[in-house]
KOLZAMAR-561761 format. One line per 10 residues: number of its first residue (from 0); their letters; for each residue x, y, z of N, C-alpha, C. Coordinates in steps of 0.02 Angstrom, whole numbers. Last residue first. Example, Ala and Ser with C-alpha at 12.3 -4.5 7.8 and 13.67 -1.06 7.14 Angstrom:
2
1	sa	642:-112:354:684:-53:357:645:2:394 | 660:-284:390:615:-225:390:660:-165:390
END
This chain:
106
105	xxxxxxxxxx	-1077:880:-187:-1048:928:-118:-1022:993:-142 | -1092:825:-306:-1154:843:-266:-1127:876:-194 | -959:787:-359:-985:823:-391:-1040:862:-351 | -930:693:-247:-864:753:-254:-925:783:-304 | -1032:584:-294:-1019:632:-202:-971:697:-198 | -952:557:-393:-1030:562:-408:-1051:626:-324 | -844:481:-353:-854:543:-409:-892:574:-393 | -879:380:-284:-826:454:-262:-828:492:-304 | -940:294:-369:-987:334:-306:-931:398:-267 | -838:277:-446:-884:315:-470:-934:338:-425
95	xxxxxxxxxx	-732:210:-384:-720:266:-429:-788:306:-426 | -818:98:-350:-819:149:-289:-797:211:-308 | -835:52:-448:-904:59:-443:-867:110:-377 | -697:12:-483:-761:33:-523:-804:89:-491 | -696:-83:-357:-665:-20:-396:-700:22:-420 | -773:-177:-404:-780:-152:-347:-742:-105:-359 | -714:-240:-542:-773:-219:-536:-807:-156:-459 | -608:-286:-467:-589:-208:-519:-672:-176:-534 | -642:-385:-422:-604:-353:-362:-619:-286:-426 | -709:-482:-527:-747:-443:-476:-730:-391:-435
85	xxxxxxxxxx	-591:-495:-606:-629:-441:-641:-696:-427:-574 | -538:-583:-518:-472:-516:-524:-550:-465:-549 | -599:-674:-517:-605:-660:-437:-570:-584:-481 | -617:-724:-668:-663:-684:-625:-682:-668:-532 | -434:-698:-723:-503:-722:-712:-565:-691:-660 | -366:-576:-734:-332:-638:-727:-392:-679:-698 | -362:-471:-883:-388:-478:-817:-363:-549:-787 | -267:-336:-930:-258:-400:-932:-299:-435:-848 | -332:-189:-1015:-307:-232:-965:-313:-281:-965 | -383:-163:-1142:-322:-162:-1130:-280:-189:-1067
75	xxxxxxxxxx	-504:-77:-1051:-509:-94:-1117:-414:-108:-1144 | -598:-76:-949:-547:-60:-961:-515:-92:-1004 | -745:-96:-1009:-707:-38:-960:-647:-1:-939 | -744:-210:-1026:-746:-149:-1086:-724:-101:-1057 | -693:-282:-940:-654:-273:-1009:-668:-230:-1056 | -833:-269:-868:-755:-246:-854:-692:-261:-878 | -902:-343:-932:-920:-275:-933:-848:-239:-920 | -875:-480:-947:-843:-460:-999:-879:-377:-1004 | -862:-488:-791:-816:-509:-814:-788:-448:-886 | -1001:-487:-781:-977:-453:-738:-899:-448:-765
65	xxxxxxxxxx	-1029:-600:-857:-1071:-548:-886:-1016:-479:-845 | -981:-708:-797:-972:-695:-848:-973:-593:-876 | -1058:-688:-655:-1003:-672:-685:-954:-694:-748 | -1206:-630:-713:-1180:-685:-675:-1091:-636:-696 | -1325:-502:-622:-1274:-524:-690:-1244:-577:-651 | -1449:-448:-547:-1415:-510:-539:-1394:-546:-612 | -1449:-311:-556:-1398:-343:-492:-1404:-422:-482 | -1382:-233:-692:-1404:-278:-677:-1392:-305:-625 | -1267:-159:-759:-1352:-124:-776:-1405:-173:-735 | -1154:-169:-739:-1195:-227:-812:-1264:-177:-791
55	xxxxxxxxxx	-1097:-103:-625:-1073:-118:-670:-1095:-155:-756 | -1200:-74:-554:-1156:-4:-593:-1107:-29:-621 | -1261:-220:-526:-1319:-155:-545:-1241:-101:-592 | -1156:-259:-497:-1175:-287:-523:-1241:-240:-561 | -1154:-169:-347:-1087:-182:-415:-1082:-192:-471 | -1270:-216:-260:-1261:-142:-314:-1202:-153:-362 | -1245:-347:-261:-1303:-331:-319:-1278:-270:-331 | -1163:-340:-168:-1142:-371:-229:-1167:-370:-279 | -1129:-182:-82:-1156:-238:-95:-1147:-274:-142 | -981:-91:-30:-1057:-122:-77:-1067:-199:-71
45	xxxxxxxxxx	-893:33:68:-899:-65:54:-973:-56:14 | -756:105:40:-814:98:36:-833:52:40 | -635:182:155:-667:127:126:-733:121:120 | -529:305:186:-588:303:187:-610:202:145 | -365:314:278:-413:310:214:-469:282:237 | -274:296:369:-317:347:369:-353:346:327 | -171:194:375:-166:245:334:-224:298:354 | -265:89:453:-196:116:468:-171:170:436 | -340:72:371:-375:97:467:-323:122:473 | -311:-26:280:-341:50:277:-351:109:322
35	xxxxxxxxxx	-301:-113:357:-220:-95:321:-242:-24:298 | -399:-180:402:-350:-140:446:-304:-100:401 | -479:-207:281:-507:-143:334:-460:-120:380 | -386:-302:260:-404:-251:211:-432:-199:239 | -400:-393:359:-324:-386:330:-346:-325:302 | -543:-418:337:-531:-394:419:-444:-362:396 | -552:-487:214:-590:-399:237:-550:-370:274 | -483:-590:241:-466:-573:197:-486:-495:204 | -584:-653:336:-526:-638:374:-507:-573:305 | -719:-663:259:-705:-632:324:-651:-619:337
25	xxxxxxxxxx	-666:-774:165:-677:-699:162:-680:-641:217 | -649:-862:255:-580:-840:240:-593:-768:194 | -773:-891:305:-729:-866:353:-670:-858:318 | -839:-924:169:-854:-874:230:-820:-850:260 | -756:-1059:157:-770:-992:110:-796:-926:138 | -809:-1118:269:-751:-1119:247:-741:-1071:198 | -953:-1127:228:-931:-1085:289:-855:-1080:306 | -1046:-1101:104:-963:-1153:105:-937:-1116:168 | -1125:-1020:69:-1140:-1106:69:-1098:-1139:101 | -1086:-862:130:-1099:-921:84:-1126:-980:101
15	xxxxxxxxxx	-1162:-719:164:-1132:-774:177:-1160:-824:132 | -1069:-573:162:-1137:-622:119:-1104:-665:163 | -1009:-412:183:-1000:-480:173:-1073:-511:171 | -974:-310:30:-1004:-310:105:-995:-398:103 | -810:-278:-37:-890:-302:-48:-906:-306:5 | -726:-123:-34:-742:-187:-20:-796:-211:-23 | -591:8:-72:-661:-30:-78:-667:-95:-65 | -522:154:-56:-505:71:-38:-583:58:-53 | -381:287:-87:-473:246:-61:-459:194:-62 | -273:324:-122:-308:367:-92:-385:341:-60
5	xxxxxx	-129:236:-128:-204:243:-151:-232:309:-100 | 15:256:-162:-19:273:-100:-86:284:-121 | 109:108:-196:80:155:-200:23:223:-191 | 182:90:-61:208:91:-135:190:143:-166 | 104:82:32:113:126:47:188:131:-40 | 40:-59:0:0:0:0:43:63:0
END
């Protein structure tokens, strides 16, 4: 982080899964990500998985395919490394643009 010094941070809210083994290593994975932010002073946004899916495909329940080949158009030239990499950029995305959108209405 401090490489390069983001200015924000985003995260999906948590869900719970099927796989409570999958659960709890998302959980931890946040908890690493909300501290490392806590520590810098930065702001983090967290969404939901439908809204992402809503500002990213127009749709909150796109599969990920769909989630995938929106955020190739998006960024058009990047090399995605399957659909955990195009959900994490998808969350991006979408927090780029609710920071936009709040910097314009203040």
């Amino acid at each position: 982080m401090l490489t390069h010094r983001p200015d924000g941070a985003a995260v999906e809210e948590v869900f719970v899964n099927s796989n409570p083994q999958s659960t709890l290593k998302l959980g931890q994975a946040r908890g690493v990500i909300l501290l490392a932010a806590a520590r810098t002073g930065m702001d983090v946004g967290e969404y939901a998985a439908r809204l992402v899916k809503k500002a990213i495909v127009g749709v909150g329940n796109a599969d990920k395919a769909q989630v995938h080949a929106m955020v190739s158009r998006l960024l058009p030239g990047a090399k995605i490394a399957g659909s955990d990499a195009a959900d994490a950029l998808a969350v991006a995305i979408t927090h780029a643009h609710h920071v936009a959108s709040a910097r314009r209405m203040a």
